[in-house]
C-alpha positions in Angstrom: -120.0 57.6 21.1 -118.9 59.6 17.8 -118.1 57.5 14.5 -114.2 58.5 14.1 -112.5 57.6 10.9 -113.1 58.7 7.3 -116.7 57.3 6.0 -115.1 56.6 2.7 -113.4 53.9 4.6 -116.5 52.3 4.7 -116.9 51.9 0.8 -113.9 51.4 -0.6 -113.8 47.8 -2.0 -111.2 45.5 -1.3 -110.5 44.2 -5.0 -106.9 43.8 -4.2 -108.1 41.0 -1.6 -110.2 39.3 -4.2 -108.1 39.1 -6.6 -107.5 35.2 -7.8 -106.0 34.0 -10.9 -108.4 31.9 -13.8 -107.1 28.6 -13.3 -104.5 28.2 -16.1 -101.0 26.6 -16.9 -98.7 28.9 -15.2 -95.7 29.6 -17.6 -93.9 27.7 -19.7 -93.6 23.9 -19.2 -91.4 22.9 -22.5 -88.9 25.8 -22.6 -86.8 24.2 -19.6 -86.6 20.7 -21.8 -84.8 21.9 -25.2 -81.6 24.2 -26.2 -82.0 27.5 -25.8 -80.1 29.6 -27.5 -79.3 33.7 -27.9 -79.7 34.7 -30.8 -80.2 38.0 -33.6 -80.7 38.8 -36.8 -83.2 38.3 -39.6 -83.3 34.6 -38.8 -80.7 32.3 -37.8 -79.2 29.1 -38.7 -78.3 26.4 -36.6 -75.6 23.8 -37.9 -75.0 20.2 -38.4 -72.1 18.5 -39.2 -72.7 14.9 -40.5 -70.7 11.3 -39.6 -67.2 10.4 -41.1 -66.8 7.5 -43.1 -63.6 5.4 -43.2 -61.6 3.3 -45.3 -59.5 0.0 -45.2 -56.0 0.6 -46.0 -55.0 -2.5 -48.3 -51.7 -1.6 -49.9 -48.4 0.6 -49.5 -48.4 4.3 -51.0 -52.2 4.7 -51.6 -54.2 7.7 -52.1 -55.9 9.0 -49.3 -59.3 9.2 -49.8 -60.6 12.7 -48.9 -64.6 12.7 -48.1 -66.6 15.8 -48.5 -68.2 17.0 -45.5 -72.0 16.8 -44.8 -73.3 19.9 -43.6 -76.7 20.9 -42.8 -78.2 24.0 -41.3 -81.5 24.2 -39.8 -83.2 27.7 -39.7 -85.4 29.3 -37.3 -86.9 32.7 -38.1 -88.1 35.1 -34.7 -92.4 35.4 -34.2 -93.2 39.2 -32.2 -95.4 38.0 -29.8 -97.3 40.7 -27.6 -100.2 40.8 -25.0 -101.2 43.9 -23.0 -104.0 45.3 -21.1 -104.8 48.9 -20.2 -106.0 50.0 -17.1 -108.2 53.3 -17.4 -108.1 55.9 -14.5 -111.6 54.8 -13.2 -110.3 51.8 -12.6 -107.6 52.7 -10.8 -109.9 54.6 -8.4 -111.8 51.5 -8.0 -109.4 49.5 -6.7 -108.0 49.8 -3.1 -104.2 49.1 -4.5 -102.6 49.0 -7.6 -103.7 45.7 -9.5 -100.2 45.9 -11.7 -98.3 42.7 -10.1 -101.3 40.6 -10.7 -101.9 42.0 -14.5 -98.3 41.6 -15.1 -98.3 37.6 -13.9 -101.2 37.1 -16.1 -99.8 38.5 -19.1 -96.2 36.5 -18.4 -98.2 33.8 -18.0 -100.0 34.2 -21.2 -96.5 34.6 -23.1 -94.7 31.5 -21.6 -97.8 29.3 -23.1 -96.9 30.5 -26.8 -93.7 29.7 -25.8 -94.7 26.2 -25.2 -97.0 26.7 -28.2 -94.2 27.4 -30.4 -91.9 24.7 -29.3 -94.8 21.6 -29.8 -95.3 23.1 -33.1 -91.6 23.3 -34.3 -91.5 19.3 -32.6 -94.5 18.0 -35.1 -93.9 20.3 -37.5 -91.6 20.7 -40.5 -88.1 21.7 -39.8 -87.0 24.1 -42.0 -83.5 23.4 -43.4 -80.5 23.8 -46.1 -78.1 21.5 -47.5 -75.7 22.0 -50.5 -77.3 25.4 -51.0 -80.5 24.8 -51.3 -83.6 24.5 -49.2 -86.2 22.6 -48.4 -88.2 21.1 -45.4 -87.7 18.2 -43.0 -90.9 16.6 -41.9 -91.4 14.2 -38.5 -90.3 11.0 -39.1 -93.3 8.7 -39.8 -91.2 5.9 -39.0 -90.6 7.5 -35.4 -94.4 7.4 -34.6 -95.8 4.8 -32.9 -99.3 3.1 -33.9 -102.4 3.7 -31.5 -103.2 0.0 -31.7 -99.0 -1.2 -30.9 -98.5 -3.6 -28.4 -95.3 -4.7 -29.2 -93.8 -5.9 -26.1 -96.9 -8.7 -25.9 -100.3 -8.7 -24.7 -99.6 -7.7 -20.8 -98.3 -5.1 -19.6 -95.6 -5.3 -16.2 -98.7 -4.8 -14.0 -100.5 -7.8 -15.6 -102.7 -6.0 -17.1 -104.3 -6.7 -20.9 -103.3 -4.9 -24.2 -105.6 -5.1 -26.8 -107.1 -2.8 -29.9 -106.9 0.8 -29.6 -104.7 1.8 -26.4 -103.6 4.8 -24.4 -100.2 5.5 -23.3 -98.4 2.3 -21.6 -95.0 0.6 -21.4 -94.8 -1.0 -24.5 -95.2 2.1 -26.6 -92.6 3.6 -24.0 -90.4 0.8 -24.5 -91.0 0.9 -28.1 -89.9 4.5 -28.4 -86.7 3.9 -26.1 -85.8 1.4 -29.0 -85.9 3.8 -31.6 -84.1 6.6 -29.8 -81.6 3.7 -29.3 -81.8 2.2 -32.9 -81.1 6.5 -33.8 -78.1 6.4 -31.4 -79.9 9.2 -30.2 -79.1 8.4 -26.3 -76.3 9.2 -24.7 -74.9 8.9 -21.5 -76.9 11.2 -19.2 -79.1 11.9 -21.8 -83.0 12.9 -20.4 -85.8 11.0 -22.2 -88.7 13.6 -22.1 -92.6 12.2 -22.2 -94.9 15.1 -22.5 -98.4 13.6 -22.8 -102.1 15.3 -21.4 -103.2 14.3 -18.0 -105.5 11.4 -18.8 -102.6 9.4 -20.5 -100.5 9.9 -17.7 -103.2 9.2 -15.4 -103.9 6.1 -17.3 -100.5 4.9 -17.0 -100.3 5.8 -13.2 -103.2 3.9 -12.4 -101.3 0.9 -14.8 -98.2 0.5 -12.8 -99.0 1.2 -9.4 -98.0 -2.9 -8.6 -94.9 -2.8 -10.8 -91.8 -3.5 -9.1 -89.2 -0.8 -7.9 -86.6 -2.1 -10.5 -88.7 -0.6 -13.3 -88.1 2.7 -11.7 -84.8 4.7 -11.4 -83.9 6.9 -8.7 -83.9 10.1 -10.9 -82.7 13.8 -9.3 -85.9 15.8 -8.8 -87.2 17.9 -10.8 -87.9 21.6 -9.8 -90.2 22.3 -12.8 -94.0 22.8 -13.0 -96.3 20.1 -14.3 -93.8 17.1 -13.6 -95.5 13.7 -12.8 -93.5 13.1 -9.9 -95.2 10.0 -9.3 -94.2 8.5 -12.5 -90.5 10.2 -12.5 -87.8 7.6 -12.9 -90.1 5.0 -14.4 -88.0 3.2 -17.9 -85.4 6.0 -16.8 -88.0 8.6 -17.8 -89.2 11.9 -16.8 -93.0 12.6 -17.2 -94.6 16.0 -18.3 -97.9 16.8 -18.0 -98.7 18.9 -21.0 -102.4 19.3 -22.5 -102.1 21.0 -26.3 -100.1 18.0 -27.7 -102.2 17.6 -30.5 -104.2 15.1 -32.3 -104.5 12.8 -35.3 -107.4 12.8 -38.1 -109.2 10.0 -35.4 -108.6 12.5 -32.3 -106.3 10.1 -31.2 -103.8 12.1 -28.8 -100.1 12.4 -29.2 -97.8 11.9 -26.7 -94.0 12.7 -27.5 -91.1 10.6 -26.1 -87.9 13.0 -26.9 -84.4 14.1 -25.7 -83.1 17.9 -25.0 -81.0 17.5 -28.2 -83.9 17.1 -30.7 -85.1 20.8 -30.1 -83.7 24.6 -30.4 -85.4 27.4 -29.1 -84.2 30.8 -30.1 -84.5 33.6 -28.1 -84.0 37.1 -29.7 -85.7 39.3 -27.3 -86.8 37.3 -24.2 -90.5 38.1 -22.1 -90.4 41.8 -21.7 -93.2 43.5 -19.5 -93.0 47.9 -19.8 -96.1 50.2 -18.0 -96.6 53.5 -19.3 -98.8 56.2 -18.9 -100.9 56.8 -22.1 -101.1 60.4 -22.1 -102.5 61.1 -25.5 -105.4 59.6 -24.2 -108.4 61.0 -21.8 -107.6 60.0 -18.0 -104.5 59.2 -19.0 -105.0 55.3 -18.9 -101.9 52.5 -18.1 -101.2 50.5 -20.5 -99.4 47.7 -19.6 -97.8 45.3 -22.1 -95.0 41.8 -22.7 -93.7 40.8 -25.8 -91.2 38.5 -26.6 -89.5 37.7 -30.1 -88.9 33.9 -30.2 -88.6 30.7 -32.4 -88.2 27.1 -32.2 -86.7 24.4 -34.9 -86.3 20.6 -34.6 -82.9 19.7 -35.2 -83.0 15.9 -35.4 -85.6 14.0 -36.3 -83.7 10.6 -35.2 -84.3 12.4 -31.6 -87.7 12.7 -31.2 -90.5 10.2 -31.4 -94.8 10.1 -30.7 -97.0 7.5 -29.7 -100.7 7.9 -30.7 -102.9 7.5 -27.6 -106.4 6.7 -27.5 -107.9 9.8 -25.9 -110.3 7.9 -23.4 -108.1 4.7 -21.9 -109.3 1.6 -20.6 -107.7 -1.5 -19.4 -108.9 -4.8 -18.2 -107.4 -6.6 -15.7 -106.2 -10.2 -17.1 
């Protein structure tokens, strides 16, 4: 029986059918949890306006007492951020289909990490701002971070388990940080409380209150958004984050941060932006194939935002 069919059939290699993604975070996982704002220009300011004060009135035909406004601006300049691969002729050969969709999801990918990137640094960072006409920088709030060693709801935790010495992530350092959001006046009414902390904290705190009673827990709307601890959600009326480049202290202590949507601003001049062209100044012609984005991030309010310094490898005894 004659061999029908082209023999090249035989050889071509199915790349396309191979193709898997490095396992990686996929996208941004802090942009959907701040402001996000449009914006142009050189840089750009976002503005404050401070509290009123008030005054008794103790007599008939008094002065009014005019008070000067307290206004602060907090800027936010754009970062050009670019990733591109090029795909020479050869290659293209070589493959059965076009890889394009899977290089363009990788390089996506890749951008809505710095995004993420940018954002944890604005959070720990220094804010820069100006007030009165001049300007200067607004650092975290040491007052808003909480000790690795706190335990300051007592020595057990609502599971029964024992707090002692150097702890990860557990309700009394989440209770603690919903006191000094509250102490700020930070919350309000339908307010989200954000934790983003790396997988063995929540993991650690999973494994902590999986005997505490459903009144610890509120029924929460779901979250549609990657790398939400679903298991956790609704727990002190919070939403958990599983985020892994949170930082550390000098004592590689991990930070976990306990905010609200107001404390952050992300500006977005030119959102992710993917073009493929043909390189023809070059031999074979090669595709090039690039994203870029032109963003910037700024914390607004410090009285917003708080951390909690976690010891990076948790353990708990049962009392």
């Amino acid at each position: 029986m004659a061999l029908t069919g082209a023999y090249g059939d035989l050889y071509v290699r199915q790349y396309k059918d191979m193709i898997e993604h490095e396992l990686q975070q996929r996208g941004s996982v802090l942009r959907p949890l701040v402001q996000v704002e449009s914006v142009m220009g050189e840089r750009t300011y976002f503005p404050k306006l401070g509290k009123a004060s008030s005054y008794e009135v103790t007599g008939r035909n008094q002065e009014v007492e005019v008070q000067d406004q307290t206004n602060e601006r907090r800027l936010v300049s754009p970062k050009m951020i670019e990733a591109a691969f090029q795909i020479e002729a050869l290659d293209m050969i070589r493959y059965q289909s076009s890889p394009q969709p899977e290089l363009v999801d990788a390089l996506v990918m890749e951008l809505g990490r710095q995004i993420d990137q940018k954002i944890i640094e604005a959070l720990a960072g220094s804010a820069g701002r100006e007030l009165d006409g001049s300007t200067s920088n607004a650092s975290f709030d040491s007052n808003n971070t909480i000790a690795v060693g706190t335990n300051t709801f007592g020595s057990k935790d609502l599971a029964g388990l024992s707090l002692s010495g150097d702890t990860g992530l557990h309700e009394g350092k989440l209770q603690k940080a919903l006191q000094i959001l509250q102490t700020n006046y930070a919350l309000n009414p339908g307010d989200e409380v954000f934790v983003v902390a790396p997988a063995i904290q929540l993991a650690g705190l999973r494994s902590r209150v999986v005997s505490v009673p459903g009144l610890f827990f509120k029924n929460m709307p779901k979250m549609d958004l990657p790398m939400v601890d679903q298991s956790l959600d609704g727990l002190l009326g919070m939403r958990f984050i599983q985020f892994e480049n949170t930082g550390v202290d000098g004592s590689s202590d991990q930070y976990a941060y306990i905010f609200v949507r107001k404390a952050m601003k992300f500006g977005v001049w030119q959102d992710v932006k993917v073009t493929i062209a043909e390189q023809t100044d070059k031999k074979g012609s090669p595709m090039l194939i690039k994203a870029n984005m032109a963003v910037g991030a700024v914390r607004m309010w410090e009285e917003a935002a708080t951390r909690a310094l976690c010891d990076p490898t948790p353990t708990y005894a049962v009392a």
